[in-house]
MIGU-476419 format. One record per residue (C-alpha): residue number from 1; residue in one letter; x, y, z. Coordinates in steps of 0.2 Angstrom, whole numbers, always signed. Example, Ala and Ser with C-alpha at 12.3 -4.5 7.8 and 13.67 -1.06 7.14 Angstrom:
<recs>
<rec 1, 'A', <+62, -22, +39>>
<rec 2, 'S', <+68, -5, +36>>
</recs>
This chain:
<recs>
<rec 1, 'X', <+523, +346, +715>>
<rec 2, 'X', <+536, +347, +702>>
<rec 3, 'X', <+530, +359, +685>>
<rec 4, 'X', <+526, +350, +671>>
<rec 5, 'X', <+539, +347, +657>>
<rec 6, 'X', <+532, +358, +642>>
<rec 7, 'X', <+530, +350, +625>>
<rec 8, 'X', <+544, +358, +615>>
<rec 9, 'X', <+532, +357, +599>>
<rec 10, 'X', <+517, +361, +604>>
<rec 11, 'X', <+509, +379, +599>>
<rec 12, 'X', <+517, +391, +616>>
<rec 13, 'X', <+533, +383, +613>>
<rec 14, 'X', <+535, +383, +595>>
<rec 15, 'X', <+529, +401, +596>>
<rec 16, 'X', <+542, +407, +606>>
<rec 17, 'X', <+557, +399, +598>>
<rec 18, 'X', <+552, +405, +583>>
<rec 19, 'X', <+549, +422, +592>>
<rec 20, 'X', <+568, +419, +599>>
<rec 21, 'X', <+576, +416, +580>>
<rec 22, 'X', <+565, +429, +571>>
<rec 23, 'X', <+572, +443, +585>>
<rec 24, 'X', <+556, +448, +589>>
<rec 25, 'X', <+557, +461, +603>>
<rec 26, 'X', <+560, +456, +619>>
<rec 27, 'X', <+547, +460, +628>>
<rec 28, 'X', <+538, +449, +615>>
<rec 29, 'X', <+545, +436, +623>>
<rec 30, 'X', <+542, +439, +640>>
<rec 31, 'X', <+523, +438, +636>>
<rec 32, 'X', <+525, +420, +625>>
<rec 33, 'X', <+534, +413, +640>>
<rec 34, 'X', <+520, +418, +648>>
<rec 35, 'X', <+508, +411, +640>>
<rec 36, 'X', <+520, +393, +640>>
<rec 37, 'X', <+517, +395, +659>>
<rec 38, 'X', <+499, +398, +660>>
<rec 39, 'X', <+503, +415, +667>>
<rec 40, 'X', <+520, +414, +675>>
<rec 41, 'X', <+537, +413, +670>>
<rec 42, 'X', <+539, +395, +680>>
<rec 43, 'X', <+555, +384, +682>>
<rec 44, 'X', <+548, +372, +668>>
<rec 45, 'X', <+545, +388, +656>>
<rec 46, 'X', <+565, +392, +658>>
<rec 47, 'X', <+569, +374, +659>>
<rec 48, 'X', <+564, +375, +641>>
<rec 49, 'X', <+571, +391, +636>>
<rec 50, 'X', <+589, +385, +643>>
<rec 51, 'X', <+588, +366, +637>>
<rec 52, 'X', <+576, +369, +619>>
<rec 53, 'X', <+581, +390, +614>>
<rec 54, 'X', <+594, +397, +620>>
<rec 55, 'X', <+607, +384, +622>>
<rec 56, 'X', <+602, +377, +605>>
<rec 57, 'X', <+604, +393, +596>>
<rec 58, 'X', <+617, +396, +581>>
<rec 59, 'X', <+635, +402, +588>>
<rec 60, 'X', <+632, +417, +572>>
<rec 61, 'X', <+615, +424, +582>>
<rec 62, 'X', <+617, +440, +588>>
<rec 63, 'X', <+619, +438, +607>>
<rec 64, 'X', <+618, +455, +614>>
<rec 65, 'X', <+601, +454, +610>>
<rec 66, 'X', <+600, +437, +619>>
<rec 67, 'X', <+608, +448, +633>>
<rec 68, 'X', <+593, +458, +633>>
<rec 69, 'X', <+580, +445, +634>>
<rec 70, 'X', <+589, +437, +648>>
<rec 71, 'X', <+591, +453, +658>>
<rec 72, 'X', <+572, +452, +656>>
<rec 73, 'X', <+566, +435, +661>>
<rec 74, 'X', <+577, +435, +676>>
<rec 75, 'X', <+567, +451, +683>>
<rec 76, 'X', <+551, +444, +677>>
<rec 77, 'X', <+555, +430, +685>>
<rec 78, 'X', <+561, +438, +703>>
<rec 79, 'X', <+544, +448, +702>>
<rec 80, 'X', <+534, +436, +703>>
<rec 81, 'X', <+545, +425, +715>>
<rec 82, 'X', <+549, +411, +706>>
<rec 83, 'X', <+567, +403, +705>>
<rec 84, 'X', <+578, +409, +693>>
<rec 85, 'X', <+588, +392, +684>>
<rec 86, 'X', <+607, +394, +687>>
<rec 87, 'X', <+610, +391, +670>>
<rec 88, 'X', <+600, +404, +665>>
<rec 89, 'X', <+611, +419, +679>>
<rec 90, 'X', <+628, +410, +672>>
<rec 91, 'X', <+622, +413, +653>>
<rec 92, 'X', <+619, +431, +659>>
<rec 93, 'X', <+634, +434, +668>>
<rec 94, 'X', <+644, +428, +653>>
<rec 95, 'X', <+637, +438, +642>>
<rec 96, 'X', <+638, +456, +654>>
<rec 97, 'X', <+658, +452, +654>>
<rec 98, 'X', <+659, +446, +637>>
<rec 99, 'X', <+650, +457, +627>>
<rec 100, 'X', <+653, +474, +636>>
<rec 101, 'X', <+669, +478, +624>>
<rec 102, 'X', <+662, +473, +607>>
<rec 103, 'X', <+644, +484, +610>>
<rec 104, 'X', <+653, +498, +613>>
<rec 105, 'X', <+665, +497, +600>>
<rec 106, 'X', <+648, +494, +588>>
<rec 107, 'X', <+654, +481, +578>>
<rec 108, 'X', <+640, +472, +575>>
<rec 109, 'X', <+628, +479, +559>>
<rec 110, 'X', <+620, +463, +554>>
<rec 111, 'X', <+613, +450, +561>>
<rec 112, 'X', <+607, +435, +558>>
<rec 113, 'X', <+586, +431, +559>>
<rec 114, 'X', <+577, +416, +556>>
<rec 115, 'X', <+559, +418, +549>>
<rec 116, 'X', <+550, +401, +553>>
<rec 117, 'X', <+534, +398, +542>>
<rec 118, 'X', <+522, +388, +553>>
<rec 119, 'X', <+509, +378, +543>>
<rec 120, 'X', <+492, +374, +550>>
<rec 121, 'X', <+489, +353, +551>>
<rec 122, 'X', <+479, +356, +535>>
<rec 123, 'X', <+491, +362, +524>>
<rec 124, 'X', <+499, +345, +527>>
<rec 125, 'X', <+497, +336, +510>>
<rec 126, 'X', <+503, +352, +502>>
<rec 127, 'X', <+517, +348, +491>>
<rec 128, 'X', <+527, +360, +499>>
<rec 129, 'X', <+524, +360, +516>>
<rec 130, 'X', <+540, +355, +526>>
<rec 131, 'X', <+537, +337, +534>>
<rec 132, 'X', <+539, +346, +550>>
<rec 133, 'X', <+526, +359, +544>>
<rec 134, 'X', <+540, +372, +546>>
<rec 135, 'X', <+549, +382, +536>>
<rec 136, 'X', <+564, +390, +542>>
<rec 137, 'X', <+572, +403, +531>>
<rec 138, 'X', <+589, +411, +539>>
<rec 139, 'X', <+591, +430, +532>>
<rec 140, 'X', <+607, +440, +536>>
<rec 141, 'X', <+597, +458, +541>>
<rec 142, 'X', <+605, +476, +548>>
<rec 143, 'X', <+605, +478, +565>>
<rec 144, 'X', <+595, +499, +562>>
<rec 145, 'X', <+586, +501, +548>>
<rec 146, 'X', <+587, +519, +551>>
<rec 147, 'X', <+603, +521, +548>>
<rec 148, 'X', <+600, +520, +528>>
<rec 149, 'X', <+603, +502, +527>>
<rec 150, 'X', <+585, +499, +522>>
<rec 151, 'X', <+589, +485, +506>>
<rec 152, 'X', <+593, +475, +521>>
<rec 153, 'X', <+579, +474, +531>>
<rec 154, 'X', <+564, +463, +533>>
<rec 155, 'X', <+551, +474, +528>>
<rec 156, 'X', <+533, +466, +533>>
<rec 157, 'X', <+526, +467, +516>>
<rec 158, 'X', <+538, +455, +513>>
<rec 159, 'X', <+535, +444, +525>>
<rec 160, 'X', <+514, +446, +516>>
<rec 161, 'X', <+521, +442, +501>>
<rec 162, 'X', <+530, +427, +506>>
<rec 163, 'X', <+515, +422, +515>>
<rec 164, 'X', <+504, +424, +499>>
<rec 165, 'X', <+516, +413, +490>>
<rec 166, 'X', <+517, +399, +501>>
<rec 167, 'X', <+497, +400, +504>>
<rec 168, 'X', <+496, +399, +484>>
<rec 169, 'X', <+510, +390, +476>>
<rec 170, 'X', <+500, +384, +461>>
<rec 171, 'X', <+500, +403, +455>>
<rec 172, 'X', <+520, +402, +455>>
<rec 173, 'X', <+523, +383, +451>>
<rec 174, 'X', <+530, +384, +434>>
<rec 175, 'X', <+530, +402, +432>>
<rec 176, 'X', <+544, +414, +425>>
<rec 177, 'X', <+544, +427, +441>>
<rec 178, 'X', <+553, +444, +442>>
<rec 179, 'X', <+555, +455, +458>>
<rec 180, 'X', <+557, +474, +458>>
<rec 181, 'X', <+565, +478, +475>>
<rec 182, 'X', <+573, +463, +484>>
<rec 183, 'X', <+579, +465, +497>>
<rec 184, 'X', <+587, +453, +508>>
<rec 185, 'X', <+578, +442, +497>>
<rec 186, 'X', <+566, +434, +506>>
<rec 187, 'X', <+551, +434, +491>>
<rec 188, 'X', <+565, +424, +482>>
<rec 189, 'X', <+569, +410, +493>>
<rec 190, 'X', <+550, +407, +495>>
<rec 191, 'X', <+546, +407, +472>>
<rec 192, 'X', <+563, +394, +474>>
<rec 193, 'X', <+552, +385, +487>>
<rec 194, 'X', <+536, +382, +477>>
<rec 195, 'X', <+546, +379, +461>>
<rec 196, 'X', <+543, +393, +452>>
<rec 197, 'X', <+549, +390, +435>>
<rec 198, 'X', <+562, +407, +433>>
<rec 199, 'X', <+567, +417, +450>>
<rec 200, 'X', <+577, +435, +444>>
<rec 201, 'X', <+578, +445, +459>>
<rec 202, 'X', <+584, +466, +457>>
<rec 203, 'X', <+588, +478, +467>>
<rec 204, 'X', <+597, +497, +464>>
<rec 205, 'X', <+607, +495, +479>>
<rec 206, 'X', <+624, +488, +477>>
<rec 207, 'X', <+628, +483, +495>>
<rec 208, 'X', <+609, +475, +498>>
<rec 209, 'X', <+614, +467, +481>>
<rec 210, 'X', <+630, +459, +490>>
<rec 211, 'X', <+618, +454, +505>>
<rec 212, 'X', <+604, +446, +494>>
<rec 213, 'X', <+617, +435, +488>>
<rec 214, 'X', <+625, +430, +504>>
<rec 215, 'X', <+604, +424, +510>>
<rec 216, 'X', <+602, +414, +495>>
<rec 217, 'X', <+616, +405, +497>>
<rec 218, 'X', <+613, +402, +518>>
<rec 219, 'X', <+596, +393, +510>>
<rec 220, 'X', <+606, +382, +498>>
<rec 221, 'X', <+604, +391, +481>>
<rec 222, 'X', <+616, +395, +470>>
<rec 223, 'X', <+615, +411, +463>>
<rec 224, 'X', <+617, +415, +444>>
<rec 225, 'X', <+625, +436, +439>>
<rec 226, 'X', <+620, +433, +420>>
<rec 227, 'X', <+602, +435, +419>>
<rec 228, 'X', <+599, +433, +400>>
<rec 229, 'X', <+607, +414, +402>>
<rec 230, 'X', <+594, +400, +401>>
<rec 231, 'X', <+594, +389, +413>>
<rec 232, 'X', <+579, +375, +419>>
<rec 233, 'X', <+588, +371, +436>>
<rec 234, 'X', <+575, +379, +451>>
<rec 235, 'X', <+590, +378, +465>>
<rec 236, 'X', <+596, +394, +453>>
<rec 237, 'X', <+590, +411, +456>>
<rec 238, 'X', <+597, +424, +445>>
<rec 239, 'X', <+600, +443, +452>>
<rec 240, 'X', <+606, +459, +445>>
<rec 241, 'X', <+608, +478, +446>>
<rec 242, 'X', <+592, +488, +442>>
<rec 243, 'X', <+591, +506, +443>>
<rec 244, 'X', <+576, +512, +441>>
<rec 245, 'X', <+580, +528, +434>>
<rec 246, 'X', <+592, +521, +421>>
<rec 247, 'X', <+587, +504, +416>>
<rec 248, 'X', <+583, +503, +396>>
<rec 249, 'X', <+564, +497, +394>>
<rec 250, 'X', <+572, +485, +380>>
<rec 251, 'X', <+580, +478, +394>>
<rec 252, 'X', <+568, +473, +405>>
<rec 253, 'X', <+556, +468, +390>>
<rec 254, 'X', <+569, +454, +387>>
<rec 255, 'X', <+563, +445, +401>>
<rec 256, 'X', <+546, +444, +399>>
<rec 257, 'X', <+541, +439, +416>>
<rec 258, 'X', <+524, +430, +419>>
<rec 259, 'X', <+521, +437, +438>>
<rec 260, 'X', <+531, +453, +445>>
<rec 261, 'X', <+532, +456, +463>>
<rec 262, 'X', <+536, +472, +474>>
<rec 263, 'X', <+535, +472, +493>>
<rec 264, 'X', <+535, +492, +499>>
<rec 265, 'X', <+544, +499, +484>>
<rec 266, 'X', <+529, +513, +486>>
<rec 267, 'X', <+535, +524, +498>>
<rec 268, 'X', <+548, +537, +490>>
<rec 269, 'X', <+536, +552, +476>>
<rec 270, 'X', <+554, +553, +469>>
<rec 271, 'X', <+557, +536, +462>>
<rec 272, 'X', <+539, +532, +459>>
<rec 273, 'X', <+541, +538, +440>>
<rec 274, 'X', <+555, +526, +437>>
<rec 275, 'X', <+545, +514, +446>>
<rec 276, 'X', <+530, +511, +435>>
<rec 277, 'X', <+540, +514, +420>>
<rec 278, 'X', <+549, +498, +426>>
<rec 279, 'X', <+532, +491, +429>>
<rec 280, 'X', <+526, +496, +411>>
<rec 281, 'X', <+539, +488, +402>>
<rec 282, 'X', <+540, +472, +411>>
<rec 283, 'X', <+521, +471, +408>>
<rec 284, 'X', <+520, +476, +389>>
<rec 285, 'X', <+532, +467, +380>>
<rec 286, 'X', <+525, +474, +364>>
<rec 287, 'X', <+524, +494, +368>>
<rec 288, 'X', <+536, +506, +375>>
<rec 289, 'X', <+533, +515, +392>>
<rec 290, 'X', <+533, +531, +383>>
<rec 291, 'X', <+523, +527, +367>>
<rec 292, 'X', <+508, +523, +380>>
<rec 293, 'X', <+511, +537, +390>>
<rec 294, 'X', <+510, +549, +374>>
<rec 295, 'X', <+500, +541, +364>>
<rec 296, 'X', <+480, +541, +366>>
<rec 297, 'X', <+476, +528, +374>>
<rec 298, 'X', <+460, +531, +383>>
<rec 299, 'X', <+459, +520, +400>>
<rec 300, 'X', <+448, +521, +413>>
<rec 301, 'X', <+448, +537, +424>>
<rec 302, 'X', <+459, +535, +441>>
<rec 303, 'X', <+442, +533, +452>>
<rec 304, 'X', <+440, +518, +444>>
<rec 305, 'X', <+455, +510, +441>>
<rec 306, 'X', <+452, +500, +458>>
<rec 307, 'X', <+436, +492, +451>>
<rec 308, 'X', <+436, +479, +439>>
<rec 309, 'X', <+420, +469, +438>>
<rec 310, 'X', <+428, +453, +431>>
<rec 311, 'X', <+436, +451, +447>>
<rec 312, 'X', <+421, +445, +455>>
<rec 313, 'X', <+415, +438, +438>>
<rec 314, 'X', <+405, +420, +439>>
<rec 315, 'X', <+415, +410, +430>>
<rec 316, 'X', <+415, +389, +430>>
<rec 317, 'X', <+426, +384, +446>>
<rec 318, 'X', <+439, +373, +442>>
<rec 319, 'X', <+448, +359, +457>>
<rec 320, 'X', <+465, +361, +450>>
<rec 321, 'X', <+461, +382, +452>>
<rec 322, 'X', <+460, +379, +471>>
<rec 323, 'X', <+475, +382, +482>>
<rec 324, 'X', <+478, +372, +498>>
<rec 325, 'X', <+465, +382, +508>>
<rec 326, 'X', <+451, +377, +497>>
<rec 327, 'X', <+450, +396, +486>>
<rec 328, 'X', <+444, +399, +472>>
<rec 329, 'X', <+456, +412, +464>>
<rec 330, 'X', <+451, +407, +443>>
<rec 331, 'X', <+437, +423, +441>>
<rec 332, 'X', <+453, +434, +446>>
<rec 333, 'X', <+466, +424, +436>>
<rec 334, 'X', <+455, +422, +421>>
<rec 335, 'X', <+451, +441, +419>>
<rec 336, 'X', <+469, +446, +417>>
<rec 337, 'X', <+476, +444, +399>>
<rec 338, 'X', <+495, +443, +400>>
<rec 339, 'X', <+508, +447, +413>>
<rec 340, 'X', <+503, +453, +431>>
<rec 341, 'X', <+512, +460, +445>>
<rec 342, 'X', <+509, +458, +463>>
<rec 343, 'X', <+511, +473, +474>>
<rec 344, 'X', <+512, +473, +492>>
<rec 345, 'X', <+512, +491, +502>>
<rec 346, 'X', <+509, +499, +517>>
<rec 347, 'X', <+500, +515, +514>>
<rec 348, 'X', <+511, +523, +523>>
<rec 349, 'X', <+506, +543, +515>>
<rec 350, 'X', <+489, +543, +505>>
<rec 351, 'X', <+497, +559, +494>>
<rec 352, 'X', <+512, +547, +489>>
<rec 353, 'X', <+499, +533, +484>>
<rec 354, 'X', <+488, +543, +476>>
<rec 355, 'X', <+503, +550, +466>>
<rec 356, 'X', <+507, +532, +460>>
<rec 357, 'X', <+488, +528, +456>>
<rec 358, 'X', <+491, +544, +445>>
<rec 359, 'X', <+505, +537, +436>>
<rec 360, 'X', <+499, +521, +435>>
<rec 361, 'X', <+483, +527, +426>>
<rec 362, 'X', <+495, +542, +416>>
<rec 363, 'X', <+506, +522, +409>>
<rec 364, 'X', <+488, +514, +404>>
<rec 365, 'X', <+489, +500, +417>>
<rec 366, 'X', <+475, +496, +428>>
<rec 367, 'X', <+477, +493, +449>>
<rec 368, 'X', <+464, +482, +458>>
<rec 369, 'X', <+463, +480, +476>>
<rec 370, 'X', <+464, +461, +479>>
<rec 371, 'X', <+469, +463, +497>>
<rec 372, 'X', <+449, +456, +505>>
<rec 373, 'X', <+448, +446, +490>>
<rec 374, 'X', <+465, +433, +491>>
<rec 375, 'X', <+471, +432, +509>>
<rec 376, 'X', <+486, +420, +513>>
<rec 377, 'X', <+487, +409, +528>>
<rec 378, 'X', <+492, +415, +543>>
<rec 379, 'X', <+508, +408, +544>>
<rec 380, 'X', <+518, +417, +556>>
<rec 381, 'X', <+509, +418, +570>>
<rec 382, 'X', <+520, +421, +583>>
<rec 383, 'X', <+525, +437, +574>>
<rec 384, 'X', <+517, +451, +585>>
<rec 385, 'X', <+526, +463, +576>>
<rec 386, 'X', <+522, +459, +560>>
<rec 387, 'X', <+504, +468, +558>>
<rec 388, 'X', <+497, +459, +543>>
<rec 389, 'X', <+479, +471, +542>>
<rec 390, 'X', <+491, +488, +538>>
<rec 391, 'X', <+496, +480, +523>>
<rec 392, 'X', <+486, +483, +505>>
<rec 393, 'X', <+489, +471, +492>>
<rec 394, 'X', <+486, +476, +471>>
<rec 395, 'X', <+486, +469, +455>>
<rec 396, 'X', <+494, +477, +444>>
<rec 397, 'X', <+490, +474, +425>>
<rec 398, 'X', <+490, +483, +406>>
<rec 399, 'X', <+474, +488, +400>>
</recs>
């Protein structure tokens, strides 16, 4: 009997291309064709990689790594002696002669990766969910993260905050947003998404600067250098230079954001101190960063700046304070007076964090822990990579 044409759309095949586009690791893979098989890699599961995936893909996407995979299903294939498509052997073969000269020159430092956001059937009548409940997001990202091209790389607090923007898009709809930190820009793209009202995305990097530009325009937005020029179109997201340790706080003050956002721009003790004077100033557009730090402002102590009791206060709920998902996020929204930013980290070293709970005390802000309070939808599910409960998620506010 002949195996069964799989369903290109249906949840194991949709997981695996967009495994396939965001260049999760191979072995990834293996275990989503798997699962497209009920358990083994049959000739309908590579019918589909070869006709739907891998023949389908862009010319641009990196191909040794489609080299790799390949390699792979053909022995998981063989193991479990099933025949191996010929299409599949001659994609491989071409790629071993093809590709031999370029690897080992090392050309290749970036790559292209496509971060598909899959939305459950309920989000449907969202305003912004794609017709195809999909939304694919191309990013140019480097190839080794380790080799001190960090800017341009997907970090997954990113990918957390992305999520938290397309789960609650009311939050950003309309709203003047500045990000600390870009990236390959990957936050931005998604505020242009929900129509946030002003998108000025920074970073201290030059280079990631160059490759934040080159993303926003792969997702069709224009990109504006002058940040202090008004403009009311949402296709136009405005990006600059910000060094942290340099930056005038009259500067930033021009700006007054309504919502900042940083995705793991807690990590180095060093920059930390430039940090959340960044922070202070593009939260207080009244006072400077250092006439709160040495004046005598008497906040709550550092055990206490993760506890605020109007978080979880009862007040009247509100419809139109409900995002897709049916939350309730008015008690949180309500207790905040002014600007807020939105940090997402991984605690990566409890002495650095507790060193920037320090200095966010020292500045007169206050830090709450909103992490088991507003979760986003699970919308990469195919990500196995991408582990969603190491990440911590604050609100940052003056006191």
């Amino acid at each position: 009997m002949a195996d069964e044409e799989l369903n290109p759309a249906a949840p194991p095949c949709l997981y695996f291309f967009s495994a396939l586009l965001a260049m999760e690791p191979t072995d990834t893979l293996i275990a989503l064709a798997r699962v497209c098989g009920k358990g083994s890699v049959s000739e309908s599961v590579q019918s589909f990689i070869w006709s739907h995936c891998v023949s389908k893909v862009d010319r641009k996407f990196h191909a040794p790594y489609l080299k790799n995979f390949l390699k792979k299903l053909i022995s998981e294939a063989e193991r479990n002696c099933s025949t191996v498509l010929d299409e599949i052997y001659e994609q491989y073969a071409y790629y071993m002669t093809s590709l031999k000269d370029e690897i080992l020159a090392g050309e290749i430092k970036r790559v292209n990766k496509y971060i598909s956001f899959l939305f459950p059937e309920e989000c449907f009548e969202l305003s912004i969910c794609p017709k195809s409940r999909k939304l694919l997001i191309p990013l140019q990202c480097s190839l080794n993260m380790l080799e001190g091209d960090t800017g341009c790389s997907v970090w997954p607090s990113s990918l957390y905050l992305s999520e938290f923007i397309l789960s609650f898009p009311e939050l950003f709809s309309n709203k003047s947003c500045f990000e600390v930190g870009s990236g390959v820009g990957l936050v931005g793209i998604c505020l242009a998404h929900v129509k946030a009202s002003k998108v000025v995305l920074s970073d201290g990097d030059m280079s990631t600067l160059a490759n934040m530009k080159l993303n926003l325009e792969l997702n069709h937005l224009s990109v504006e250098t002058d940040v202090q020029k008004a403009t009311e179109d949402p296709k136009k997201v405005k990006c600059f230079h910000l060094p942290w340790e340099s930056v005038a706080g009259e500067q930033l003050q021009s700006f007054k954001p309504d919502i900042i956002l940083g995705a793991d721009v807690i990590y180095d003790p060093i920059c930390l101190p430039h940090l959340v004077r960044v922070l202070s100033s593009l939260l207080n557009q009244t006072k400077s960063y250092s006439e709160k730090v040495n004046g005598n402002c008497q906040g709550s102590s550092l055990g206490s700046t993760c506890v605020d009791s109007n978080f979880n206060g009862a007040n009247q709920e509100d419809d139109n304070d409900r995002n897709g998902d049916g939350f309730n996020f008015s008690p949180i929204l309500r207790s905040i007076k002014g600007p807020l930013a939105l940090m997402a980290s991984v605690i990566r070293n409890i002495d650095t964090f507790n060193y920037f709970l320090a200095l966010i005390d020292k500045a007169s802000l206050t830090i709450t822990d909103v992490t088991e309070t507003l979760k986003p939808i699970n919308l990469l599910p195919y990500m196995q990579s991408y582990n969603r409960s190491s990440i911590r998620l604050f609100i940052v506010s003056s006191k």
